[in-house]
C-alpha positions as CSV (number, residue, x, y, z in Angstrom):
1,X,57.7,57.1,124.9
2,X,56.2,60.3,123.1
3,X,59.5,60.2,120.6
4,X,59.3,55.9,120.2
5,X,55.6,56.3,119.3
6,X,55.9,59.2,116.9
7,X,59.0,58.4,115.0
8,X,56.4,54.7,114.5
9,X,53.5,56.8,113.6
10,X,55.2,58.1,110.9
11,X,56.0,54.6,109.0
12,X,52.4,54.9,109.0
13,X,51.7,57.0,105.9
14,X,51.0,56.2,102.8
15,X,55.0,56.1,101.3
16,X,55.9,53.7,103.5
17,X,53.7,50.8,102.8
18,X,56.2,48.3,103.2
19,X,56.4,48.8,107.0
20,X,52.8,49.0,108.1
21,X,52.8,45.7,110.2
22,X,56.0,45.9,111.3
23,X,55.1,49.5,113.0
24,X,51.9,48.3,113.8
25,X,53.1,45.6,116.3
26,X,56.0,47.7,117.8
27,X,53.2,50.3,118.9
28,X,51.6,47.3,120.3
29,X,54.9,46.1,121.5
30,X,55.5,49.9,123.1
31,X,52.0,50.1,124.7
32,X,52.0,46.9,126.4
33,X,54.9,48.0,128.2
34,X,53.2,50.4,130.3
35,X,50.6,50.8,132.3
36,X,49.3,54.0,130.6
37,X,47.8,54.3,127.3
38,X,50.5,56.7,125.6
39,X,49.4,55.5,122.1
40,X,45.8,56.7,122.1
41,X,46.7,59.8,124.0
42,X,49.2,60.8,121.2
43,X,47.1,60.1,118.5
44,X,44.3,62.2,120.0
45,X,46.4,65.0,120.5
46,X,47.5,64.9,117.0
47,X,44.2,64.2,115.6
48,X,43.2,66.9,117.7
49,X,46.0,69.3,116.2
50,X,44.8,73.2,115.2
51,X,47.4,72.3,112.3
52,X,45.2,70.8,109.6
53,X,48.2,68.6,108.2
54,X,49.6,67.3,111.9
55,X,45.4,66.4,112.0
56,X,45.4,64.9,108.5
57,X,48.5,63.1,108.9
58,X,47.2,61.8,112.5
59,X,43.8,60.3,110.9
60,X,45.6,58.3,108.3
61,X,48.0,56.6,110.7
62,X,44.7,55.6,113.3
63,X,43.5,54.6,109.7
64,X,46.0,52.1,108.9
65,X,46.5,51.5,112.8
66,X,42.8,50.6,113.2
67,X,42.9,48.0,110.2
68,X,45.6,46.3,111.0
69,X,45.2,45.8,114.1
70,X,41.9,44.1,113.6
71,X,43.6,41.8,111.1
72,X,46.5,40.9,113.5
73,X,44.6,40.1,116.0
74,X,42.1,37.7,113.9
75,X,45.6,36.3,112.3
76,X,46.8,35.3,115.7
């Protein structure tokens, strides 16, 4: 799960515009397939990284996360 939601995390960032949504709803896709919250635990352990960039990086994807998600869900 850690790898699934990471390599998605990552079409989060700013050079990959293009795929936002689509990554968006396969995290959502991912986390309702479990009954543990592995997204929010992996993004608070990056955006709790002593690396500043794993941090930065972290913050941006919740970011873009966090906005779409609210706009999916009133879309719906």
């Amino acid at each position: 799960m850690y790898t699934m939601t990471s390599k998605l995390l990552k079409y989060l960032r700013p050079n990959s515009t293009s795929y936002h949504v689509r990554a968006v709803n396969l995290i959502w896709s991912l986390e309702s397939s479990t009954t543990f919250s592995y997204v929010e635990t992996i993004l608070a352990q990056s955006m709790n990284s002593p690396e500043l960039w794993v941090a930065a990086e972290a913050y941006e994807a919740f970011g873009v996360l966090w906005r779409l998600t609210g706009t999916l869900v009133f879309t719906l």
